[in-house]
C-alpha positions, 0 to 999 in steps of 0.5 A, a space after each residue: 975766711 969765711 964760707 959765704 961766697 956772695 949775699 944777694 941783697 935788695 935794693 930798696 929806698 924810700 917812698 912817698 908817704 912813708 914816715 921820716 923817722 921809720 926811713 931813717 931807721 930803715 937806713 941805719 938798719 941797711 947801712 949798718 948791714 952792708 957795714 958788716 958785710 964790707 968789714 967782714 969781706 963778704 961780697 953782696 950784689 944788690 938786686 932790685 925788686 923790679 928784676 927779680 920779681 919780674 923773673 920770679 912771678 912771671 906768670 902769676 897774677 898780680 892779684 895774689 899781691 904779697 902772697 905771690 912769693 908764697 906762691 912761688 915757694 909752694 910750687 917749687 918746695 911743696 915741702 914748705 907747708 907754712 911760709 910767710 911772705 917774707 921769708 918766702 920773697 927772700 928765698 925768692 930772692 936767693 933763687 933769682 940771685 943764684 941763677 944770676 950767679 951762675 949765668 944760668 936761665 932761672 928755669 933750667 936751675 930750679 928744674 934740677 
């Protein structure tokens, strides 16, 4: 048994422009994932980009392109002084997903 109790995973799929054999290896790479988590018995909820961003960079100007995820953080970690934009979409992520999980607006969550 194991402690994880749900992974929220994004949704994603190819482009237009983008190269054949980097999206066969991004396929492998996200098929091989939600391999593991199925052999693993981890249950996943994958979220595409549009909904959680939507909900995450309400308010933020789109001008703040990849760093709007930073943005977010910093206003709700100040604590987190030094981010990069991937890792601050996923908490993003995580953030949006577990409001998701408990059927809570995502505004009264992060007001803790």
């Amino acid at each position: 048994m194991n402690d994880v109790s749900v992974i929220y995973l994004e949704k994603v799929h190819a482009m237009p422009g983008q190269g054949v054999t980097s999206m066969f290896k991004f396929g492998e790479g996200y098929g091989s994932f939600k391999g593991i988590m199925a052999a693993l018995a981890i249950p996943y909820v994958e979220i595409t980009p549009q909904s959680w961003q939507k909900v995450m960079f309400a308010g933020i100007s789109k001008e703040l392109g990849k760093k709007r995820s930073v943005y977010k953080i910093g206003q709700l970690f100040p604590s987190l002084t030094k981010i990069d934009d991937g890792s601050a979409d996923a908490l993003c992520m995580s953030l949006y997903g577990w409001s998701l999980g408990l059927n809570a607006n995502l505004q009264s969550v992060i007001q803790m």
